[in-house]
C-alpha positions as CSV (number, residue, x, y, z in Angstrom):
1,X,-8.9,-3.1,-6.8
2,X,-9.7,-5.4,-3.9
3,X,-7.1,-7.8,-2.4
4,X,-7.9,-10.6,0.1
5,X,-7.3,-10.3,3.5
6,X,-3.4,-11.1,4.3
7,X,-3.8,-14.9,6.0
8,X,-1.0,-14.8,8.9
9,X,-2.4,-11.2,10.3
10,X,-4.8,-12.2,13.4
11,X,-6.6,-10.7,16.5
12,X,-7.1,-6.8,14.9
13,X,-10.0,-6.4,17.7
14,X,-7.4,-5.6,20.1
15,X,-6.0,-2.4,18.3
16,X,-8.0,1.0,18.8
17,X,-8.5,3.4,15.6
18,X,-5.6,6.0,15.8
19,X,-2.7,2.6,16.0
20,X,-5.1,1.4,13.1
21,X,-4.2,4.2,11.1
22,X,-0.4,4.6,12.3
23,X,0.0,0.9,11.1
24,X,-1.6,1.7,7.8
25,X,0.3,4.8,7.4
26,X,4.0,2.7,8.1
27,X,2.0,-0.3,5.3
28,X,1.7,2.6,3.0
29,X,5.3,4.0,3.1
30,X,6.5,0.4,2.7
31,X,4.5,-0.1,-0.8
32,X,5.8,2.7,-1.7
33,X,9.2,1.7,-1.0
34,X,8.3,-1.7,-2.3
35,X,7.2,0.2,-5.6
36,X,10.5,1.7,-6.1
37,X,12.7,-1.5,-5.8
38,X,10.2,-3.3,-8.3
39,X,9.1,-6.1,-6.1
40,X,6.1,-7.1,-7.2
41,X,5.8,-9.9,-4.7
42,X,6.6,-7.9,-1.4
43,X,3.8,-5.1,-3.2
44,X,1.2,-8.3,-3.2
45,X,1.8,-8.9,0.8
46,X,1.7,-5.5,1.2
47,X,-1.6,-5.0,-0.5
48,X,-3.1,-7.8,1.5
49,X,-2.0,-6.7,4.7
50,X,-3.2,-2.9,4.0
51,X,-6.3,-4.6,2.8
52,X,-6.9,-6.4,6.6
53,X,-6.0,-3.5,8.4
54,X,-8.2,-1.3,6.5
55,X,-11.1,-3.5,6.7
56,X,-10.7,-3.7,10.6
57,X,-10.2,0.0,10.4
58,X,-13.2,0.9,8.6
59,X,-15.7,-1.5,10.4
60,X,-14.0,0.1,14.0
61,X,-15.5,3.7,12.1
62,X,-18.8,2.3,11.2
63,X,-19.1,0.9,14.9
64,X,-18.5,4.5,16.8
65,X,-20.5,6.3,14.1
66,X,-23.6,3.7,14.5
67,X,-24.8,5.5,17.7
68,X,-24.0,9.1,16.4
69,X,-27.2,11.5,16.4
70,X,-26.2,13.8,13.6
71,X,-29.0,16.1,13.8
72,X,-28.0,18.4,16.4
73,X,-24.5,18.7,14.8
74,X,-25.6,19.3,11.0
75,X,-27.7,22.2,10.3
76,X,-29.4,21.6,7.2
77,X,-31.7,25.4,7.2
């Protein structure tokens, strides 16, 4: 399912892919928590907010894979 970007979470450019993934790891553990207590409102923020930082995450990967040359590394013979 795909949830809207969290409205109050601004200015991802400035984080660098490993403290993308440490904040989305922390987001995760929370929703989990969030789960458990049967907070269905807290679970919705949560979603969003996982759902901004895992856009900005995934277009970060897309960026440093754009000028990879996989041929040398991937032997298909």
């Amino acid at each position: 399912m795909d949830y809207p970007e969290h409205p109050l979470i601004q200015n991802l450019n400035d984080l660098d892919e490993e403290a993308l993934r440490v904040k989305l790891s922390e987001l995760n553990k929370k929703l989990a928590i969030a789960y458990r207590m049967g907070n269905h409102d807290l679970c919705n923020q949560l979603r969003m907010s996982i759902g901004s930082y895992n856009t900005k995450y995934q277009e970060k990967l897309r960026k440093n894979q754009d000028g990879t040359n996989f041929d040398d590394i991937i032997d298909i013979s």
